[in-house]
C-alpha positions in Angstrom: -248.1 -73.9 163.4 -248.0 -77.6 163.5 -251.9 -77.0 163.5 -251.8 -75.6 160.5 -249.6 -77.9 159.2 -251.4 -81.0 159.9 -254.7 -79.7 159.0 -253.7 -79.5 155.3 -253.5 -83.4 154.3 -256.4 -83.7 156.4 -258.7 -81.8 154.5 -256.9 -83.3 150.9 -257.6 -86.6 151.8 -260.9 -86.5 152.8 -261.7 -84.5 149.3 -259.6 -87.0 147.6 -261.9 -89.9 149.4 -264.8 -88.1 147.9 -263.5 -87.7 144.9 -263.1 -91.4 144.8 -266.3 -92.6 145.9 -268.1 -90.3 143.2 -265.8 -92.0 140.7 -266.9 -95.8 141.9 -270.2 -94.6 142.1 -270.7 -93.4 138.8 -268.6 -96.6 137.4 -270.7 -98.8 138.8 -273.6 -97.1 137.9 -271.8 -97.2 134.2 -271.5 -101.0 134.4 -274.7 -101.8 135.7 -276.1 -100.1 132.3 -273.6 -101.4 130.1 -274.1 -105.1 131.6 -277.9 -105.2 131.2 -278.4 -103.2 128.0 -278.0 -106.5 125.9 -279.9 -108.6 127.7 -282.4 -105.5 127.8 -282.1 -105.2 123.7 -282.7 -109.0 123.1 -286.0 -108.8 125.2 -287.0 -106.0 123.3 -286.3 -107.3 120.0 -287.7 -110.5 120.9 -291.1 -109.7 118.4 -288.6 -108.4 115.6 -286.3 -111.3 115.9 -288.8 -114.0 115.4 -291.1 -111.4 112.7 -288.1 -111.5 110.7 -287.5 -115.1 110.9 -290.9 -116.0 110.0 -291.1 -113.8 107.1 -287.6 -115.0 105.7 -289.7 -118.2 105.5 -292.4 -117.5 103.8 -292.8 -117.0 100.2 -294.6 -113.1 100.6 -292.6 -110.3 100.3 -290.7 -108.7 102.9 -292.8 -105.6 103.6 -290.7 -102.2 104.6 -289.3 -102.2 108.1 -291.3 -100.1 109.9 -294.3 -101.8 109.2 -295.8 -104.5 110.7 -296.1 -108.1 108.9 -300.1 -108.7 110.2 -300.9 -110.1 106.8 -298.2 -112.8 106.8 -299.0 -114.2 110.1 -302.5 -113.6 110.5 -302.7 -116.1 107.4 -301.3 -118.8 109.5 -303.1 -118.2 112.4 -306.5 -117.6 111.2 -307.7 -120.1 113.7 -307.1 -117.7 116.7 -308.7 -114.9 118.0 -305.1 -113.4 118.7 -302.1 -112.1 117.2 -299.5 -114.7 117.3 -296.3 -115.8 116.7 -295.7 -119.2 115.8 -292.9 -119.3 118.2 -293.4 -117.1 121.3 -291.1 -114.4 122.4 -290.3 -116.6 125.3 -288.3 -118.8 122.7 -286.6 -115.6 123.2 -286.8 -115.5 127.1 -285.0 -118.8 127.3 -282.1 -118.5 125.5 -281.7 -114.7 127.0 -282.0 -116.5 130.9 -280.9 -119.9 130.8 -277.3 -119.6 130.0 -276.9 -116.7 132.7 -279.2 -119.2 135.2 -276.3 -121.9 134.5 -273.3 -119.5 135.3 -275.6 -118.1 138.7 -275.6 -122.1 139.8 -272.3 -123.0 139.3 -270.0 -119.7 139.0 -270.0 -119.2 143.4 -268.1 -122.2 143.6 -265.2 -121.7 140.8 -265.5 -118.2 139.7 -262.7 -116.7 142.4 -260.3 -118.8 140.5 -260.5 -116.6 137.4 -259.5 -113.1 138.2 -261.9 -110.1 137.7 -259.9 -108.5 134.6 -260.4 -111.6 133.0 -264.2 -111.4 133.3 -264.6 -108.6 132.2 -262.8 -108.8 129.2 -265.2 -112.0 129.1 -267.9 -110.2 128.8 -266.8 -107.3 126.5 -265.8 -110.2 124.2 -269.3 -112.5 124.4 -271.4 -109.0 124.3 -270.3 -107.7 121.0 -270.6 -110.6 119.8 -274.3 -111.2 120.5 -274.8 -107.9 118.5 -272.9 -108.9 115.7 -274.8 -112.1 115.7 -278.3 -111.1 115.7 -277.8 -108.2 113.3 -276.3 -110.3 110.9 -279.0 -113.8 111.6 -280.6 -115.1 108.5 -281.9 -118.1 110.9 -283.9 -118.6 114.3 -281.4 -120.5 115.2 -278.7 -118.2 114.4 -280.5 -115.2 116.8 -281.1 -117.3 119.6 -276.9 -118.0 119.8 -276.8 -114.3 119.5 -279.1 -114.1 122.2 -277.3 -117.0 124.3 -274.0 -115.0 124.1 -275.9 -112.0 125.6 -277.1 -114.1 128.3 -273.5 -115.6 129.2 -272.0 -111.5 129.3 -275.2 -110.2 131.4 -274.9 -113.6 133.9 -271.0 -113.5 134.1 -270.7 -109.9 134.5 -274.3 -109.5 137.4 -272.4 -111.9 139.4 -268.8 -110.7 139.1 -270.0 -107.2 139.3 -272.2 -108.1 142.8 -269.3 -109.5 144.0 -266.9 -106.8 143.4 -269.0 -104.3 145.2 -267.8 -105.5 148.4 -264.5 -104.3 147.8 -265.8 -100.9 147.7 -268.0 -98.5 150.3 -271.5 -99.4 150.3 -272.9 -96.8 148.2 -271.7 -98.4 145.0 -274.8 -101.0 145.6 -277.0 -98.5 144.7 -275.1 -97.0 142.2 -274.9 -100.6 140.5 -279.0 -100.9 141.3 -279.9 -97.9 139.2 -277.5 -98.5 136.4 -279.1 -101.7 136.0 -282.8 -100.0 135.9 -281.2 -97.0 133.6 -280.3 -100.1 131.4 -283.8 -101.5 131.2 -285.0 -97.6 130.2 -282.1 -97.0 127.8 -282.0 -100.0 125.8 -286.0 -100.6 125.8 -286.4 -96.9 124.9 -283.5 -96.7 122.5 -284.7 -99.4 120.4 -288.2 -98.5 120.6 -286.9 -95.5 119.1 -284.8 -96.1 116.5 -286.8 -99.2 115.3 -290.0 -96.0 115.1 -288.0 -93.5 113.4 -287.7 -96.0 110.5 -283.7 -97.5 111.6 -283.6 -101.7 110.9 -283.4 -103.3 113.7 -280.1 -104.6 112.3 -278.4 -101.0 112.0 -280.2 -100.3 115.7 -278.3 -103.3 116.7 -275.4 -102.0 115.3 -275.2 -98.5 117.3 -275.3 -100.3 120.1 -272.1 -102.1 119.8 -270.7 -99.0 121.6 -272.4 -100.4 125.0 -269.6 -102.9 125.2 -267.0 -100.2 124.9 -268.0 -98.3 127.9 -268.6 -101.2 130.2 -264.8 -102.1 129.1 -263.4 -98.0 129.7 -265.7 -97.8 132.9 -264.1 -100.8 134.2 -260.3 -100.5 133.8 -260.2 -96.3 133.8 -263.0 -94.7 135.9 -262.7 -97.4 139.3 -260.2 -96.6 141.8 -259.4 -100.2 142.7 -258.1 -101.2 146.7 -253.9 -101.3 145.9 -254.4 -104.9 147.4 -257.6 -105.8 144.5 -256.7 -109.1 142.7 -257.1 -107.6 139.1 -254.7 -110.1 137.3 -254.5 -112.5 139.9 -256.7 -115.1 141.6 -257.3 -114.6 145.4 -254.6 -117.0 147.3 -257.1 -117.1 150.0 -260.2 -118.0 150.1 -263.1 -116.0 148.7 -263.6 -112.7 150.9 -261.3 -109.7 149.9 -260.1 -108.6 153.3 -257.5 -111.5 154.1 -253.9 -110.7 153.4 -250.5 -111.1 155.1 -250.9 -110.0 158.7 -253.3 -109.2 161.1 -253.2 -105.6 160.3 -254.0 -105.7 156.5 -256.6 -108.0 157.6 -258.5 -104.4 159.0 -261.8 -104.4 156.3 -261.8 -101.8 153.4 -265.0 -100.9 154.6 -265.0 -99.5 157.9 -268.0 -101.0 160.5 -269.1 -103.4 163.0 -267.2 -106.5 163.5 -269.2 -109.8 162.9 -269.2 -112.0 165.9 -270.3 -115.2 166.1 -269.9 -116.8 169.7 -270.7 -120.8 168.1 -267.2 -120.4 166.0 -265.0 -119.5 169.6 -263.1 -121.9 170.2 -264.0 -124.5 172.9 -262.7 -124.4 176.3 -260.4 -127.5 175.4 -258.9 -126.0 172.4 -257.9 -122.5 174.3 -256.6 -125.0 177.4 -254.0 -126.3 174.4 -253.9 -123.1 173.0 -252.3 -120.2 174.0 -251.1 -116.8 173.4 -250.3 -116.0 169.6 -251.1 -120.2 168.3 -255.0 -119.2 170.3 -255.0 -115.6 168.5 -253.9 -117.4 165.0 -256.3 -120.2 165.9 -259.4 -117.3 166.2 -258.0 -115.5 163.3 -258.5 -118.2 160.9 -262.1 -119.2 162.2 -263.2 -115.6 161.0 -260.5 -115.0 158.2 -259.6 -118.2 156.2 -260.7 -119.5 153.0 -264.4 -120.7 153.0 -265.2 -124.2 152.7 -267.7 -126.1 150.5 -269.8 -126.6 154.0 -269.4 -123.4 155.1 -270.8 -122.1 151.5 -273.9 -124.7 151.9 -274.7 -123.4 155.0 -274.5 -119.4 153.9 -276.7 -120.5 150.8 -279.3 -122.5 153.6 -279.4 -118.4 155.1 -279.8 -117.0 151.8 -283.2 -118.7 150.9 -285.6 -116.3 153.0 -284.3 -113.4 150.0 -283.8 -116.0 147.1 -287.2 -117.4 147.3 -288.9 -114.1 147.5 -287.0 -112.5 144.5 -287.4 -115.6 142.3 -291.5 -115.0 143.0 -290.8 -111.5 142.4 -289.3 -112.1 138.8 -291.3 -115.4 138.1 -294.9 -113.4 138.0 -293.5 -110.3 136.5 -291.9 -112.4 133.5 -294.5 -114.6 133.0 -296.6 -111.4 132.6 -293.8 -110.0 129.5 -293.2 -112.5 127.7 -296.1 -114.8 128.1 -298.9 -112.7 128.6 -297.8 -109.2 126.8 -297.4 -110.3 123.4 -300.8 -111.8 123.4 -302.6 -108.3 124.9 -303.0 -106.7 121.5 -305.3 -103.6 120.6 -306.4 -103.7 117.5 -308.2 -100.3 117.0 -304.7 -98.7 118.7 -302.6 -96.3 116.2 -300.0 -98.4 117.0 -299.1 -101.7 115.5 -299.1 -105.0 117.2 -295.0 -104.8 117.2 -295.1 -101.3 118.6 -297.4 -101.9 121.3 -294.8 -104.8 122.2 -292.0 -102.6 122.4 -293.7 -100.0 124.5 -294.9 -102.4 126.9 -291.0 -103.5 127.6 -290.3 -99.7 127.8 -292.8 -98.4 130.3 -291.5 -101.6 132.3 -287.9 -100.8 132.2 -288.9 -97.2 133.5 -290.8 -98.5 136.8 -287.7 -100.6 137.3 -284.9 -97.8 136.9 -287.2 -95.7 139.5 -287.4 -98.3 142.0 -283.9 -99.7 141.8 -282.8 -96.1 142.2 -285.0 -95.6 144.8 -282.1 -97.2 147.2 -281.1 -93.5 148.7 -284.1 -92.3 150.1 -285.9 -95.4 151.1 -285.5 -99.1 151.9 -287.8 -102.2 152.0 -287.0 -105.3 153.9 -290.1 -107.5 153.5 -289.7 -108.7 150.1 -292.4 -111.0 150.5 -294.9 -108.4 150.0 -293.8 -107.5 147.1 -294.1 -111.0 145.2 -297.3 -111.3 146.1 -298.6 -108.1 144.9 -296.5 -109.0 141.5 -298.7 -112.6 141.8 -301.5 -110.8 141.9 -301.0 -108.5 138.8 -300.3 -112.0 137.0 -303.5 -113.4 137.8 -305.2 -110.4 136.7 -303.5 -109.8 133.6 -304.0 -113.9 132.7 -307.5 -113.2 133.2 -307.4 -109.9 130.9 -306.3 -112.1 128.4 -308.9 -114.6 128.3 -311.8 -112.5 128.8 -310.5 -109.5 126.9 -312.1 -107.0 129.3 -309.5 -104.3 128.3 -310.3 -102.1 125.8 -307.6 -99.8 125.9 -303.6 -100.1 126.0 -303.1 -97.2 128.4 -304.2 -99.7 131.2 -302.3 -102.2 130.3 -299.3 -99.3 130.2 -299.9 -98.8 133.5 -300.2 -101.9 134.9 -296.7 -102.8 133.5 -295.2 -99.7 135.0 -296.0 -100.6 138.3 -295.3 -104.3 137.8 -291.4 -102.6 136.9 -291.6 -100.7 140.2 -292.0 -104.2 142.0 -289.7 -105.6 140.7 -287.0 -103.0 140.5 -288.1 -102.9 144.4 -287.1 -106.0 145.1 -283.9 -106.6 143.5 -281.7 -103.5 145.2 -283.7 -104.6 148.2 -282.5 -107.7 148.7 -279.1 -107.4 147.9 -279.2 -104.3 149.8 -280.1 -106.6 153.3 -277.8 -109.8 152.2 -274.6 -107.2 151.9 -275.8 -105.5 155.6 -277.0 -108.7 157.3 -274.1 -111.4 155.7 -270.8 -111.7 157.8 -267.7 -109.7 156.2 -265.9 -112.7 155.0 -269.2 -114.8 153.6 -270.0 -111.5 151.3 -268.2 -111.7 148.1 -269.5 -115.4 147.8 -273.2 -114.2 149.1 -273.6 -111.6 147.0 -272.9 -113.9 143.9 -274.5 -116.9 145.1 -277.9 -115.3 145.6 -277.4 -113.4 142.1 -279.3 -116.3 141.3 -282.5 -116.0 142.8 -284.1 -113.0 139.7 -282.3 -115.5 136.9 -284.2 -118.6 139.0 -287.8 -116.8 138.4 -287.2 -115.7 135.0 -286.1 -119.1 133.6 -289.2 -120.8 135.3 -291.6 -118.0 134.1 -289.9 -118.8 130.3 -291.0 -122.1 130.9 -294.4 -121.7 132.5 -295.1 -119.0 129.1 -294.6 -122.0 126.3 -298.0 -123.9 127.3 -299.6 -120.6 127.8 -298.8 -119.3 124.6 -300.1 -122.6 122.7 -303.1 -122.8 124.8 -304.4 -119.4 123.8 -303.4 -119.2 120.4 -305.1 -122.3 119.7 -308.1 -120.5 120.9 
């Protein structure tokens, strides 16, 4: 009988703990979509953005929306053998990274001040504004703030979001990896879309306004949040989310193996003065309290043999999108120099959603490899350029695919192996310190894509 009896809220509460980690599963799978899409969009947009700039400008008229303005800029750039903008899409590229690289530098050391409700309501705020912004930009100048306020929602909310993962099972990692890559396909494919079936790209912007909406409802309604999460509230202690009153609520949220770490024991002097519950308190706070400004230095010294790698990673593949993409145009293709743009960035978002959801049935510690096979599809697509020895698009499709299944790779990879290799306390700051590492790469490749661009459309 008491068998029986006890056997009931057994069963319950492991279906209710099930229950539960579908929920955070699929909510971080939600926000990793929602907090990408705009930065996604703005990349995607980036040939419209400055098209429509340029012919704003010029005293032709404004041809119909679905067609591409050759005639306008071919007039200025008879010069060159290729299509180009007078600005290049990594104008674009900048403003999209650099405020997010800004917030990945600094954030680590501040951002457990500001409570997690807070940035998210952040980033609801600064992404529907972007939208707003760029739909409505009569100026270059007037996009790229649109574009700067995307940056600041997708930067604030990757870090906060990396962050919070460690509050929940592991499994939410990958949920949060292949929201990201269903982000990439989504917004690259939805505007693609749209933008073909004849939609402005100011009403395509203006659909998408309800991306915001559903990072906001997945956030506050679909998580089932720790009772002890600081929603409202800063953390009193330090940065890790385990540390509370007593040495029993100290127990992790996430059952496994204890870190250890035999240099911070204390030294045979200290226990000689030390003993009984001032030694156990004394141990307690070497593993428990807040972390200092050294101790942070020092995790970010261990943190360099993933950061390095992924920066590579997303240097080469960036440099290859917006420096190099834009300037591989097929002439004698049914599709238009705009269209072949925006199916690049599509067919590259794909290889990334499959790799970053490729998490659950396979994992990848040597990161290395991977940026220098994405070095090497640089250096042959900088050469494909120059000595225009593709003829057809469908290679270049390819190409880009698996350039997005690098990448993709990569990311989940490495924060996959911080999260399992970093010490329970050191996570919540390691996962948002090396956040940084895929901003890092981009920004440089943004830079690295200016001289390029100018160098081969002065050609």
């Amino acid at each position: 009988m008491d068998r029986a009896l006890n056997s009931d809220p057994v069963i319950t509460a492991d279906t209710e703990g099930r229950f539960q980690r579908w929920r955070n599963w699929i909510g971080f799978w939600l926000l990793g979509l929602c907090n990408n899409f705009a930065y996604v969009v703005m990349l995607s947009a980036a040939h419209d953005i400055l098209q429509k700039q340029e012919s704003q400008n010029t005293t032709t008229p404004t041809p119909a929306p679905n067609v591409t303005n050759i005639e306008i800029r071919s007039s200025s750039n008879s010069s060159s053998r290729y299509d180009c903008n007078p600005v290049s899409t990594a104008a674009v590229l900048l403003a999209d990274i650099l405020p997010t690289l800004i917030i990945k530098f600094t954030a680590p050391f501040y951002i457990h001040k500001v409570p997690y409700g807070f940035r998210v309501l952040v980033c609801f705020l600064t992404a529907v504004v972007s939208f707003l912004m760029v739909s409505f930009s009569s100026t270059i100048l007037m996009s790229i703030t649109g574009v700067v306020f995307a940056s600041i929602s997708s930067g604030l909310g990757e870090l906060s979001f990396l962050s919070l993962s460690v509050f929940f099972s592991r499994d939410v990692l990958s949920g949060w990896g292949s929201g990201t890559g269903a982000a990439g396909v989504a917004g690259a494919f939805l505007y693609s879309a749209f933008t073909q079936a004849g939609l402005t790209p100011q009403v395509t912007l203006w659909i998408m306004l309800v991306v915001p909406v559903i990072l906001a409802v997945s956030y506050f309604f679909l998580l089932v949040f720790p009772p002890s999460f600081p929603q409202w509230r800063r953390h009193e202690v330090g940065h890790g989310p385990f540390r509370t009153a007593n040495s029993q609520e100290r127990r992790p949220l996430i059952e496994e193996e204890t870190y250890t770490d035999e240099d911070s024991e204390p030294t045979r002097e200290e226990q000689d003065n030390c003993t009984g519950p001032a030694l156990f308190l004394m141990t307690e706070d070497k593993h428990t309290g807040p972390l200092t400004f050294t101790d942070q230095l020092h995790i970010i010294k261990g943190l360099l043999k993933f950061i390095f790698p992924l920066s590579v990673v997303y240097f080469a593949e960036y440099f290859i999108n917006q420096g190099l993409l834009e300037l591989l145009y097929f002439p004698d293709s049914s599709l238009s120099h705009a269209e072949q743009y925006r199916w690049y960035q599509t067919l590259y978002q794909i290889g990334v959603f499959f790799s970053r959801t490729s998490l659950v049935c396979f994992k990848i510690r040597k990161i290395f490899l991977m940026s220098l096979l994405q070095c090497v599809n640089a250096v042959l697509l900088v050469f494909a350029v120059y000595y225009q020895f593709l003829y057809y698009p469908w290679v270049v499709f390819i190409i880009v695919l698996y350039e997005g299944l690098l990448g993709g790779a990569a990311y989940v990879n490495t924060f996959y192996f911080i999260r399992e290799e970093t010490a329970e306390r050191e996570r919540e700051f390691a996962m948002a310190a090396a956040s940084v590492g895929d901003s890092l790469g981009i920004a440089l490749s943004a830079a690295a894509s200016f001289p390029i661009h100018h160098y081969f459309c002065s050609l």
